[in-house]
C-alpha positions in Angstrom: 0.0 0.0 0.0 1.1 3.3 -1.0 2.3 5.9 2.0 -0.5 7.4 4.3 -1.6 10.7 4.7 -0.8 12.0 8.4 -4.1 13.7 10.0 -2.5 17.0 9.6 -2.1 16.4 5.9 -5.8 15.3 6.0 -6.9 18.4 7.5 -4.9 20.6 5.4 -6.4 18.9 2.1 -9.5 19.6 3.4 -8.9 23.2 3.9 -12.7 23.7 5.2 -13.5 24.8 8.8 -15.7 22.2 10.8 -19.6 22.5 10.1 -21.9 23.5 13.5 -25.1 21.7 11.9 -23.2 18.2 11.2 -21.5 18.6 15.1 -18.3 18.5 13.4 -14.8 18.9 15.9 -11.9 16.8 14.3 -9.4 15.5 16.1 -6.2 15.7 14.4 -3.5 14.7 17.6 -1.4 11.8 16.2 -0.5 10.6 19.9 -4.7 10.6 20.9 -5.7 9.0 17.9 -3.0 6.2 18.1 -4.0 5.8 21.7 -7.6 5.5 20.7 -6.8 2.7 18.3 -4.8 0.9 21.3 -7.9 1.3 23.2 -10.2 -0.5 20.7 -7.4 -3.3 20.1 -7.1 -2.9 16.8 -4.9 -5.7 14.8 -3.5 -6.7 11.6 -6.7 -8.0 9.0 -9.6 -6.6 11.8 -12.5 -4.9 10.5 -13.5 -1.6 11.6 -16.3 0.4 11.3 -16.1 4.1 11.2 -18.6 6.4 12.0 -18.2 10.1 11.5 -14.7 10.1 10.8 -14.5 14.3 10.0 -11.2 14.9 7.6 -10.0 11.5 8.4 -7.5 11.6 11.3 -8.7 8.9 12.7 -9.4 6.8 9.9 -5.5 6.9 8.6 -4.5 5.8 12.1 -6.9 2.7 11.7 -5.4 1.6 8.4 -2.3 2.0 10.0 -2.9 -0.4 12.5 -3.5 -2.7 8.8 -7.3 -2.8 9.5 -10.1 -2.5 7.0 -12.2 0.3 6.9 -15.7 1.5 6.3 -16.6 5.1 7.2 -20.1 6.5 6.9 -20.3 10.3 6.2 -23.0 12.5 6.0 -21.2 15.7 5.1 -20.8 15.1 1.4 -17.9 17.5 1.1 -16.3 15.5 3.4 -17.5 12.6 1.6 -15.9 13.9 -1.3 -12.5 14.6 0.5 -12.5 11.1 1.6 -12.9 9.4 -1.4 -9.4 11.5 -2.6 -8.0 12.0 -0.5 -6.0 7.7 0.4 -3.6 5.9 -1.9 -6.2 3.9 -4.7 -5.2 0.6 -2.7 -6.0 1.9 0.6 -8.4 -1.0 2.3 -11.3 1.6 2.5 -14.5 2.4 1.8 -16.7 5.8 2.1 -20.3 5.3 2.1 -22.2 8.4 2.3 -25.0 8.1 4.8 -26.5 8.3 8.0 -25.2 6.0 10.6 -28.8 6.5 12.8 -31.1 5.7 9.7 -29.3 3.9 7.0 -28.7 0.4 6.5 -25.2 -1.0 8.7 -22.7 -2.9 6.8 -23.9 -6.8 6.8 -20.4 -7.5 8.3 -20.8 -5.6 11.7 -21.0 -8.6 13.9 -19.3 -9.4 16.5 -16.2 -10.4 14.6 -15.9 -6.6 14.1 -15.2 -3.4 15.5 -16.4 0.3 15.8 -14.2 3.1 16.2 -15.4 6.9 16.4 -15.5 10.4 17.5 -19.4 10.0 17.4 -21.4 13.7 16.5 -22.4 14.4 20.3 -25.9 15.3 19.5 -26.7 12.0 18.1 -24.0 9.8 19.9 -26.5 8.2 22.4 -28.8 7.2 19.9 -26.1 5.5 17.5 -24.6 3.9 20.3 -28.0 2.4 21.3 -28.5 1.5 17.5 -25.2 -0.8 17.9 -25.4 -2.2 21.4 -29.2 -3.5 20.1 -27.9 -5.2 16.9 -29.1 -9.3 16.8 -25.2 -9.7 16.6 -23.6 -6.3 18.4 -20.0 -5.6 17.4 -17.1 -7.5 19.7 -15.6 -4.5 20.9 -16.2 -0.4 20.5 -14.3 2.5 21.4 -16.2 5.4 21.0 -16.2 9.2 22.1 -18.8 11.2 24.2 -19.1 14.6 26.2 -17.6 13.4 29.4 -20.9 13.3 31.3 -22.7 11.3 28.8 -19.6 8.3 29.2 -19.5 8.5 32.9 -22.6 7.6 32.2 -22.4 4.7 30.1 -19.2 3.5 31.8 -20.3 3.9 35.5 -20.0 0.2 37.8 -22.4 -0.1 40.6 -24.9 2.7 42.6 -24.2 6.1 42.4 -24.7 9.7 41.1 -23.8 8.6 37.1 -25.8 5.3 37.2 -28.5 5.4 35.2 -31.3 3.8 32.6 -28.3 4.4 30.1 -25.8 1.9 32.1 -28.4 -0.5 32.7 -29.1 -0.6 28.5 -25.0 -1.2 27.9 -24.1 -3.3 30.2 -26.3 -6.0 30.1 -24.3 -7.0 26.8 -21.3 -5.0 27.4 -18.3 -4.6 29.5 -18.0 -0.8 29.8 -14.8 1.1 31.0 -13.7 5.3 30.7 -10.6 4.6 28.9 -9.5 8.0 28.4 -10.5 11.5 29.1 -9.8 14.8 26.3 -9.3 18.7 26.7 -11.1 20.8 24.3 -7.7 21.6 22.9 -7.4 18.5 21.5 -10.2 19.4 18.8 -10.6 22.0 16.4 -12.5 23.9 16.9 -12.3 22.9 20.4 -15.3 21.9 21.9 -17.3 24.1 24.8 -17.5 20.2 27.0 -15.2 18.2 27.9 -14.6 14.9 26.1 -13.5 10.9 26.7 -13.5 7.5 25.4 -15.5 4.6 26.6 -14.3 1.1 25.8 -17.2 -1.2 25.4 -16.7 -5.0 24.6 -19.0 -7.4 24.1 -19.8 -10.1 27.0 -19.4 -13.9 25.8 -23.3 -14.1 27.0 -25.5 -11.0 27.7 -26.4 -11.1 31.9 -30.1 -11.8 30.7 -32.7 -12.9 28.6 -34.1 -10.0 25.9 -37.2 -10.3 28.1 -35.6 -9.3 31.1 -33.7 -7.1 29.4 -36.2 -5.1 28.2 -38.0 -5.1 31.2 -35.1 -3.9 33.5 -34.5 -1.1 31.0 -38.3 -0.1 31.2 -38.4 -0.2 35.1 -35.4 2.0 35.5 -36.0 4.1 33.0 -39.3 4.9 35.3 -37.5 5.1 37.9 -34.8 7.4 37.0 -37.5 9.9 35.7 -37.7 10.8 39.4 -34.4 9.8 40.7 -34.9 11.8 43.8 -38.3 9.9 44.5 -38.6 6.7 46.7 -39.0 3.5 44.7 -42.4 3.1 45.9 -43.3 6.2 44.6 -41.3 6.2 41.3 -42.6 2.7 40.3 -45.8 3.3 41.1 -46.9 4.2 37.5 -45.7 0.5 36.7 -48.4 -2.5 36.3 -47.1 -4.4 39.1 -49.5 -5.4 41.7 -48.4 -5.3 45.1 -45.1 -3.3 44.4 -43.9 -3.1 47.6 -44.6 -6.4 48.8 -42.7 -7.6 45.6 -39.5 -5.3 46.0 -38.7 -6.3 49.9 -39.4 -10.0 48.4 -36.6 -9.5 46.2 -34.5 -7.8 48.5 -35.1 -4.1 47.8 -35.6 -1.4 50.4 -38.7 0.4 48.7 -37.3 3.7 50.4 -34.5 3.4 48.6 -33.6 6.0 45.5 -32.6 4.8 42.5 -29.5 5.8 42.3 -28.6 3.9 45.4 -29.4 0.7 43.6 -27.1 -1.4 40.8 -27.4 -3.1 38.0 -28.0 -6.8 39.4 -30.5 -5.1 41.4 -32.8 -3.6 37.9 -32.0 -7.3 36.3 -34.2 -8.8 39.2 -36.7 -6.8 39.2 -36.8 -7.0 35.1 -37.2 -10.8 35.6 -39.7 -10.5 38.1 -41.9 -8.0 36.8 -41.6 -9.0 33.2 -44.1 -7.5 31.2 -46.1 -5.8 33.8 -42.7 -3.3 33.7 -43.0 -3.0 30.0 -46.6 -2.2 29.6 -46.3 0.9 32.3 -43.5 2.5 30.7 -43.6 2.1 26.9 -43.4 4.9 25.3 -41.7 7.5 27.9 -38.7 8.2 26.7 -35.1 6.4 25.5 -32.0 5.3 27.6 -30.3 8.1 28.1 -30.4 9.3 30.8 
């Protein structure tokens, strides 16, 4: 394969300041980007989906590494820049597209991997779009504002846990693998930024039933996070609540944020579809 381009050289080709309505900051740091491609694991012959991947810092870094590549882009400029902008035998491909609507490569199984500096107005969403997959991707190393990964990442009760950690880690293993200054961007970014390493469990911790049960009951209950349990659940279709949280072992007192994950994986199971049926329709993951 012919020489790379280095992000700088990317950037420079581009010549075009960063777009406000695509949530465009690129990354261009040779050291971040390399360490963002030690993060994900990337090896000789892996295959890596991109999303988002701006000028294309990122991008090079992975086809240095000697993975395969597929970027989606929905900035057709950037498209366009792409598509010039590697040596003829790179191992790449730019589809124009929307990584939130359009159809995923067929190949994005758990063989695979995603890599990205995800938009962060639509980052929850795609990353909810790839942990739901039939087959979700092995392993992920993706960038959020710094609040939304402590988020994702965060192990056991507290402040961060949330409906959005009990939606991840029932199939993944989630870790804050690195944290980033605005300075690191340009432009640089008004939030702070960092990395969340996400690989995929050998077997998920439950069923899909319980699954999406748990994730109804705490998203219910994180609506009013500074509620009692008896009170936050109460809109649920569960007959006797309390009786049926001290059974299993939970103070109905409690908040939610006291509780952990285990703890919203038995009352999915219990409650089953009487969670389901009380919440539908109130919202997503993320909070």
């Amino acid at each position: 394969m012919a020489p790379l381009p280095t992000p700088s050289e990317l950037l420079r080709r581009y010549g075009q300041p960063a777009k406000k309505k695509h949530g465009q900051n690129f990354l261009v740091d040779p050291n971040i980007l390399d360490r963002i491609v030690e993060v994900a694991a990337i090896r000789p012959g892996d295959r890596v989906f991109e999303v988002g991947p701006g000028p294309g810092g990122l991008t090079t870094r992975l086809l240095h590494a000697g993975a395969s590549v597929v970027v989606i882009e929905t900035d057709d400029d950037l498209v366009r820049h792409l598509r010039g902008a590697f040596p003829a035998d790179a191992p790449l491909e730019v589809v124009p597209g929307d990584a939130l609507r359009d159809a995923l490569p067929d190949w994005l199984d758990g063989r695979a991997a995603v890599v990205a500096n995800l938009p962060y107005h639509v980052a929850t969403p795609i990353l909810m779009r790839l942990v739901d997959l039939p087959d979700p991707p092995g392993r992920m190393a993706l960038m959020f504002q710094r609040e939304v990964a402590e988020r994702i990442a965060h192990q056991g009760a507290g402040r961060a846990f949330g409906p959005l950690a009990v939606a991840v880690q029932v199939r993944f293993r989630a870790e804050l693998a690195m944290h980033l200054r605005p300075g690191a961007f340009r432009p640089a970014p008004k939030v702070r930024s960092a990395v969340v390493r996400l690989v995929r469990r050998p077997e998920p911790l439950a069923t899909l039933e319980v699954e999406r049960a748990a994730r109804a009951v705490a998203r219910r209950a994180f609506q009013q996070r500074r509620k009692m349990l008896r009170s936050s659940l109460a809109g649920l279709a569960v007959p006797d609540l309390e009786a049926r949280l001290t059974g299993l072992g939970i103070d109905p007192a409690s908040r939610p944020e006291a509780l952990r994950l285990e703890d919203f994986l038995r009352m999915g199971e219990a409650f089953g579809a009487e969670a389901v049926c009380g919440v539908e329709g109130r919202g997503g993951d993320d909070g």
